[in-house]
Structure formats: C-alpha cells, structure tokens
C-alpha positions in Angstrom: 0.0 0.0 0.0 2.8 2.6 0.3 4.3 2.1 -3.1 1.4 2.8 -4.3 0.7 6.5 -1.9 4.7 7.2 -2.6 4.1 6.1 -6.5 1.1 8.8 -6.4 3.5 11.5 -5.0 6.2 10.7 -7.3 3.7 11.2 -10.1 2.0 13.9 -9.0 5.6 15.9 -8.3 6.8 15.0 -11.7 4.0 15.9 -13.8 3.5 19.2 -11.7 7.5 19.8 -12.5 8.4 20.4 -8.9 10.2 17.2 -8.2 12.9 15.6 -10.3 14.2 11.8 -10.2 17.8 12.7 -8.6 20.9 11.8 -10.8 19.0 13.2 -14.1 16.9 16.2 -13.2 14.2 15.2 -15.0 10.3 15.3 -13.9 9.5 12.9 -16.3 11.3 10.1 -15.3 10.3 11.0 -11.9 7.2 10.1 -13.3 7.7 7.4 -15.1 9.1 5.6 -11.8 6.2 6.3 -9.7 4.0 4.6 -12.5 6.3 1.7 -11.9 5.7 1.5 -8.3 1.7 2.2 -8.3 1.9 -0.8 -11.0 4.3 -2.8 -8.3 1.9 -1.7 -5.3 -0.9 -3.1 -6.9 0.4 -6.3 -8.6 1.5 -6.6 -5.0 -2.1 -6.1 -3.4 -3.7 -8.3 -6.2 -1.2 -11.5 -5.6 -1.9 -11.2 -1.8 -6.0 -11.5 -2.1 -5.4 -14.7 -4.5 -3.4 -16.1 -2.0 -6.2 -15.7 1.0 -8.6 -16.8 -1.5 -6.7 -19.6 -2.1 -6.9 -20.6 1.8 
C-alpha cells in the first residue's frame, strides 16, 4: 500500500515539474518511476487476495 501513496506522489511531483528523479533532473522520469511503483503496489495487493482466496 505505500508504493502505491509514494508512486502517487512521485507522479504527482513530476508531472506538476516540482520534483525531479535525482541523478538526471528530469520530472518525467520521476514520473515514469512512480508509474512503476503504483503498478508494483498493486500487482503486490492483487497477488496477496489470490493467496487468501486460495486458503
């Protein structure tokens, strides 16, 4: 769950252009990595209901 609230803030900074991925300066990857990590946060969330399902 906080992947995906950090991923939203990530996103939300770099598309707004006030944050920037560090090493490159650049909003858009900022972006572009807190996609990643909304997309990890909920592949993460998804697998853990199967498995209680599963039980």
């Amino acid at each position: 769950m906080s992947s995906i609230i950090i991923g939203v803030v990530f996103i939300v900074g770099g598309l707004s252009g006030t944050l920037a991925l560090i090493g490159t300066n650049s909003s858009t990857a900022l972006a572009v990595v807190g996609m990643l990590l909304v997309g990890r946060g909920i592949y993460r969330i998804r697998k853990q209901r199967a498995q209680q399902q599963a039980h």
